[in-house]
Structure formats: C-alpha cells, structure tokens
N, C-alpha and C positions, 0 to 999 in steps of 0.2 A: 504494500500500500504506500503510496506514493505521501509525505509529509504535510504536501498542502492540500490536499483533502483529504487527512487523517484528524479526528476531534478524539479528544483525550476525554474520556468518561468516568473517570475515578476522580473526585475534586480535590483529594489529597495533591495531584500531580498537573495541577489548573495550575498558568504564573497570576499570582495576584498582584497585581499592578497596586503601589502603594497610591494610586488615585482614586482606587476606587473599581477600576475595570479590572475586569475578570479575563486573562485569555484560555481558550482550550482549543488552538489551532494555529498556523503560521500565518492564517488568513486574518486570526482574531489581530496574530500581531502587529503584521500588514497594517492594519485601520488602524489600532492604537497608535502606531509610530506617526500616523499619516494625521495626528490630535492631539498627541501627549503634550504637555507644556514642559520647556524646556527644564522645572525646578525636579517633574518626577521622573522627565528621560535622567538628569544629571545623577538622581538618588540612584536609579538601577544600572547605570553606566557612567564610571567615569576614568579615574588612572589605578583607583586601585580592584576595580570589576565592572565585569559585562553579565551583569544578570542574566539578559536575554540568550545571550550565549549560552550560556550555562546550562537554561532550559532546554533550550535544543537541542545539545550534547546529550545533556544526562535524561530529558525526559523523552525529546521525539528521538535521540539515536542520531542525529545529520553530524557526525563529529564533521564531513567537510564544509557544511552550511554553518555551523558553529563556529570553527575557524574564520571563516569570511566575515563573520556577524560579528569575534569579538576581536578582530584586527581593523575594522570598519573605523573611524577617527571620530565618524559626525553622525548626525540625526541622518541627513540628505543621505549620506553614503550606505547607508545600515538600510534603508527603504530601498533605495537602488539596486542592494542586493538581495532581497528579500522580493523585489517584483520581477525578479532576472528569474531565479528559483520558481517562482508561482509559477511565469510565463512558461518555463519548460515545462514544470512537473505540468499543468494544465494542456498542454499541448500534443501531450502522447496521451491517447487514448487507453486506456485502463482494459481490461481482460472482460470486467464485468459489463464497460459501457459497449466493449464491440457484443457481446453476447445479446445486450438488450439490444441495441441495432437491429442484428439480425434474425433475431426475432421477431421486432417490429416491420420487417423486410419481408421475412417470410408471411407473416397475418397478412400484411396487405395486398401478397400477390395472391393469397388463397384468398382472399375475400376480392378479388377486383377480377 
C-alpha cells in the first residue's frame, strides 16, 4: 500500500499536531503544512528535530521520504517534497483500482 493513500487507524500512532490538528495520512500532512502557522511548524521542526520526519520513518515506514522530509530546511521545501511523493504514489494505479476498472469494464460490456 502505497503511503499516501495509506490512513493510520490506531490513534495511539495519529501525529498530533501541537495546534490542535490531528494527522493520520501524508495527505492529512500535505494540508496541514499547506496552514500551519509558522510558531507550531517551528515547535515540530527546527535544529534540534523534525517531528514530521520522525512520523514517517517510524510510523508510515518511508525511511526514504523521511530522509527528504527531515533534510528539507523550510516550510516551502518540506511541501515541495511531500507533493512530489503524492504526485507519484497517486499516479500508479494501485492493484485494487485496476481490478475495480475492470470490473466496471467488464459490467458494462455485458450490460450494453
């Protein structure tokens, strides 16, 4: 299962963003970074940690998306590479979506 459409379902292992938001996806993070105000990005990242990294290391497993995330300098650059990531993982078609395809492929030649 591909990281950005993987949703963490145990709330022990959700990043709670000291804002107040909840994430349980790289999608959730996606949007937070794309809103966070610079005092609660600076609390989860700064010179002596990269929270977010962290998470995604130890909780979704990306140790290379991790790396990228906590070598990343800025807000901008950390989104940059987190929407590079989506666009691929989003781009290959998943095992489950070609099966519902063809599925849907097959129904509507047998009905038409």
């Amino acid at each position: 299962m591909k990281s950005g459409e993987y949703i963490i379902e145990d709330p022990s292992q959700y990043f709670y963003v000291n804002n107040g938001a909840v994430l349980r996806s790289l999608n959730d993070l996606l949007v937070e970074l794309k809103r966070i105000e610079d005092s609660a990005f600076k609390h989860h990242v700064n010179s002596e940690k990269n929270d977010f990294g962290n998470w995604i290391k130890d909780v979704l497993k990306e140790k290379a998306l991790a790396k990228n995330i906590s070598s990343s300098k800025s807000l901008p650059a950390m989104i940059e590479v987190l929407e590079k990531k989506l666009k691929v993982s989003s781009s290959k078609p998943s095992k489950r979506n070609k099966k519902v395809v063809i599925t849907q492929i097959r129904e509507s030649v047998g009905n038409g």
